[in-house]
N, C-alpha and C positions, 0 to 999 in steps of 0.2 A: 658556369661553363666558360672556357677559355675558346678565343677561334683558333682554329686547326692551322694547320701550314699551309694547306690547300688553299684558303682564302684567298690569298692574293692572286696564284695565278687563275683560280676560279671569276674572279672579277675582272681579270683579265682579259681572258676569253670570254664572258658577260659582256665588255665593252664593244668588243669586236663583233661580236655578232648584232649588237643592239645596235652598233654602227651600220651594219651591215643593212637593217633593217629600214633605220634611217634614208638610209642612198637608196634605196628601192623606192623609199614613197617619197623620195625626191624624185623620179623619172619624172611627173605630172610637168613641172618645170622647167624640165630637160626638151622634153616632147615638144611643147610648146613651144622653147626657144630656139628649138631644129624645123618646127613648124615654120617659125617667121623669119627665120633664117632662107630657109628653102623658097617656101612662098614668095618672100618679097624678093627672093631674084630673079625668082620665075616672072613675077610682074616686070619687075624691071628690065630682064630681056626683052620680053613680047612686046611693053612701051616703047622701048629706047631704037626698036627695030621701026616702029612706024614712025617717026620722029624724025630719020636718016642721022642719029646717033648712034648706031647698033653697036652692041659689044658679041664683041668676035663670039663665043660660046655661051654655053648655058650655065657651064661650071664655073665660067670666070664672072658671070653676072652674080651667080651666089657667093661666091669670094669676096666679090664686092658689098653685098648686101652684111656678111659680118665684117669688115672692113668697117664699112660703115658703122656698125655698130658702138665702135669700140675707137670712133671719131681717126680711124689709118685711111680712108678711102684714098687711091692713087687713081691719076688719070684728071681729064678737065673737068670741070663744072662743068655741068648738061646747061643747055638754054633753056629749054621745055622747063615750064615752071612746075607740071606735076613729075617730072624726074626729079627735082630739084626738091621737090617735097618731101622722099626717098632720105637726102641729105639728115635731112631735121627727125623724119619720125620716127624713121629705124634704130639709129640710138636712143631715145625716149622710151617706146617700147622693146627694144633688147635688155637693155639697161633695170627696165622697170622689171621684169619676168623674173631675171636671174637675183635682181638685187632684191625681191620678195621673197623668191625660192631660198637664199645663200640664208636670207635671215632668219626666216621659218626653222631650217637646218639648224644652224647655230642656238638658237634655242633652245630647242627640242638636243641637241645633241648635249651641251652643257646644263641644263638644269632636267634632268632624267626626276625627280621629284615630279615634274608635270607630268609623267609620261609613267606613271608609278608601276600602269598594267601591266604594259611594254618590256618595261623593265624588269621586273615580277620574270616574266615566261623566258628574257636571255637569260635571266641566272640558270630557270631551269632547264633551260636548252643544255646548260655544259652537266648535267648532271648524268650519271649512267650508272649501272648495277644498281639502283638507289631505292629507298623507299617513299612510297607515295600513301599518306597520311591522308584521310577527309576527314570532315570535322575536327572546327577548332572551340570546344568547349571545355569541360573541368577536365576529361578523360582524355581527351586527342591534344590537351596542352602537355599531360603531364606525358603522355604517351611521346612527344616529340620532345620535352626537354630529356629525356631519361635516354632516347636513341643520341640524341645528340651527346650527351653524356658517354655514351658507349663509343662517341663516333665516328655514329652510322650519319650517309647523307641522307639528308629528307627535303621531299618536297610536300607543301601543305594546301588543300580546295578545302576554304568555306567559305559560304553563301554570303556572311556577313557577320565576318571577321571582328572583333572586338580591339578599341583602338589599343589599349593599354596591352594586349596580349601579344598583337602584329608587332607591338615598338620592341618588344623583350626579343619575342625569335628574330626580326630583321637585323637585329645590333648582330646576330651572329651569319649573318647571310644565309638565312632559312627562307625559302623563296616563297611566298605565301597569297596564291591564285584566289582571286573572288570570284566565284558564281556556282553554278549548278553541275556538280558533279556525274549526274546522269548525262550529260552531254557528251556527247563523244571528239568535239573538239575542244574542250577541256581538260579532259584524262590526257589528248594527245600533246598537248600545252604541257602538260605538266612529266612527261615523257614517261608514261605506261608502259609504252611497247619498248622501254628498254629497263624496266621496275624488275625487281625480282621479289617484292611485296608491297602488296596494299593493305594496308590498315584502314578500317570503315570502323567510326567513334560517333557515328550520327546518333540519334536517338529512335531512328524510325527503321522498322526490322524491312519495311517491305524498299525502302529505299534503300540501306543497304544491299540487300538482294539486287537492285535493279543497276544498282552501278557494279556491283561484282561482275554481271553478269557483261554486261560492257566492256570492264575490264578484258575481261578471259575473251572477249571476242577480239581485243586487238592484241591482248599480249595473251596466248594458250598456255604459257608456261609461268605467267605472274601468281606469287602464292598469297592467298584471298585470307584475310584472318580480319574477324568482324565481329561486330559487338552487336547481342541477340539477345533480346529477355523473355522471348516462350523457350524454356526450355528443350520441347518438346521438337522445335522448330529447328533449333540449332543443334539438335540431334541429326533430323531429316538432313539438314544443310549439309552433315559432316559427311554422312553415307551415301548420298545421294549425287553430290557436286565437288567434293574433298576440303572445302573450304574449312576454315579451321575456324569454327563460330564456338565463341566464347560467353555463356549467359551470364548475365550481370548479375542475377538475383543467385544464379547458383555458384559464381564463384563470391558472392560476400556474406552467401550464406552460414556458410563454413566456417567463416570467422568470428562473426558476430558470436554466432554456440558456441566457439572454443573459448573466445574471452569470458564471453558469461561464465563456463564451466571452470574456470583460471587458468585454461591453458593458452600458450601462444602459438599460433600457429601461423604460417607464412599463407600469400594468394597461390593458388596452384598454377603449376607449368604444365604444359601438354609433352610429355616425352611418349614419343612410338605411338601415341594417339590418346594414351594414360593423363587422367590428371594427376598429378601429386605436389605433394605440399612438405614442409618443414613444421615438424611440430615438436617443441619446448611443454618438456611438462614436472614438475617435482612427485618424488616419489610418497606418495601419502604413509602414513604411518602404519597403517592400516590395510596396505595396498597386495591385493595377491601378486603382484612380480617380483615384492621382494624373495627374494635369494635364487631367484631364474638365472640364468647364463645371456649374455648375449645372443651365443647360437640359441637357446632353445626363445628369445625374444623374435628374432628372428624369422626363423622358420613356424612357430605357433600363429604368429600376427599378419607374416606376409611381409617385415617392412624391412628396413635396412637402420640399423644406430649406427650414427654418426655422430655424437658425443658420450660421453659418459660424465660430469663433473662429481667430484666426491671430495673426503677429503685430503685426500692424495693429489688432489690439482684435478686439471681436464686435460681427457683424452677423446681425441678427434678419431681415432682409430681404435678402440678398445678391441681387446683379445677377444676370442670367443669364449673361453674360461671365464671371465670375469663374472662374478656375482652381483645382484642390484642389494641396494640396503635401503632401508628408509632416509629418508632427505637426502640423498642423491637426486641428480638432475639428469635427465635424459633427451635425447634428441633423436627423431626418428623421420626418416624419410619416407612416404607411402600416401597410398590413397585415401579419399575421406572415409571409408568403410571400414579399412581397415587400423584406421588411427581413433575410431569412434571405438570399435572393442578395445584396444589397447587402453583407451580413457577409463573406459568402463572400469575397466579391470582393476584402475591404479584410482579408484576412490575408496 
């Protein structure tokens, strides 16, 4: 995988916002040093008035309290030795507030490694129309490096991530959230409610159900496609909630039997709600399709040929006239039911 164009200013906007986040939980700092700001002129008016040193206002007693801070105070030295104490402790404590909060910042702003989490949910913040991937195991890796491939942006929730797998997608700024996906401020972290699909790769059917169903309660329009091993379950799923549940055992079922039998056949796609597959098969010598047509292959089997090779070369588009021969090679597009009699046939 090569990074995209987007990167940069993807990162960009990541900085900003992660910036953005920074200065918010800098107020704690802020607060406090308007706190002693305010306070210590507030004291220093109401002292400096019993003393017969008054300063004229309340606002000009706080002007002076940061004055002071910042070692500018204008006007006499007080005589009252607790006004005079004012002098000394205000900048110690102004100084000390701001110069803990500036550095705390500084840190946390320049080494975003400390702050991994943090940093994880800006990238995802700038993400939108995008897909949002759970589970990072053998299936939700390859599932994410192949969109990326295509890509498509992804954002990735698992519980606990694998370090060698995180190092591979973050080189590509693949944003990749830790914790519990059934949570609902997690999916929002990882921006659901702007996802146009989730992909659930977990192992466990009743949790993916449980965060689907999450899902669809903050995005109603996010498309739910999930990985399901009772077949019978991820049937119910499909008709019952629209979710597009894919069985594990039934789509590798299909292959396993095909290579046993020597045919090649591809994993199936869902078109219109249909599985179908790509299936590679040589013409047995033996095989009842020799000398069929394409059309009557066709219309007898249900499927669509999409190759023909012979020894005329290969044809992606073969006439409907054409004839099969033995040891030619054929390709055909269709369901497993109906790529099973077509098999049959050609033994």
């Amino acid at each position: 995988m090569k990074p995209t164009p987007r990167t940069l200013p993807r990162r960009l906007r990541a900085v900003w916002r992660d910036t953005a986040l920074l200065l918010r939980d800098f107020r704690a700092p802020l607060i406090l040093f308007a706190a002693l700001i305010g306070g210590g002129g507030a004291a220093y008016f109401y002292l400096a008035a019993q003393t017969g040193e008054p300063v004229d206002t309340l606002g000009e007693a706080i002007y002076l309290a940061l004055a002071m801070v910042f070692f500018q105070a204008a006007g006499d030295f007080p005589h009252a030795w607790y006004l005079q104490l004012f002098y000394f402790i205000m900048p110690v404590l102004g100084l000390s507030i701001l110069a803990q909060g500036l550095a705390d910042f500084g840190v946390l702003l320049f080494n975003r490694n400390a702050r991994s989490k943090e940093w994880e949910m800006a990238i995802a913040s700038t993400f939108n129309h995008h897909i949002v991937v759970v589970g990072l195991g053998h299936l939700g890796y390859r599932v994410v490096w192949q969109l990326r491939e295509l890509n498509q942006d992804v954002v990735v929730i698992e519980v606990k991530p694998r370090d060698d797998l995180v190092a591979n997608l973050r080189a590509f700024d693949i944003p990749i959230l830790e914790g519990d996906a059934t949570r609902e401020a997690l999916l929002a972290a990882a921006g659901i409610q702007r996802a146009r699909v989730l992909v659930l790769c977990t192992q466990n059917d009743n949790l993916n159900m449980q965060i689907a169903v999450k899902a669809r309660s903050l995005n109603k329009d996010v498309r739910v496609i999930m990985r399901i091993f009772d077949d019978d379950f991820a049937r119910a799923l499909r008709q019952q909630f629209g979710f597009t549940a894919l069985s594990a055992t039934g789509m590798a079922a299909p292959v396993f039997a095909a290579t046993a039998a020597g045919m090649d056949i591809s994993h199936p796609i869902t078109i219109e709600g249909q599985a179908l597959s790509l299936a590679r098969m040589d013409i047995a010598p033996n095989s009842k399709l020799i000398g069929r047509t394409m059309n009557q292959i066709e219309q007898q089997y249900d499927v669509s040929v999409v190759l023909l090779h012979n020894t005329h070369g290969r044809d992606f588009h073969p006439a409907g006239d054409k004839h099969i021969a033995a040891s030619d090679v054929i390709a055909v597009l269709g369901g497993h039911t109906q790529i099973n009699r077509l098999a049959q046939d050609n033994r």
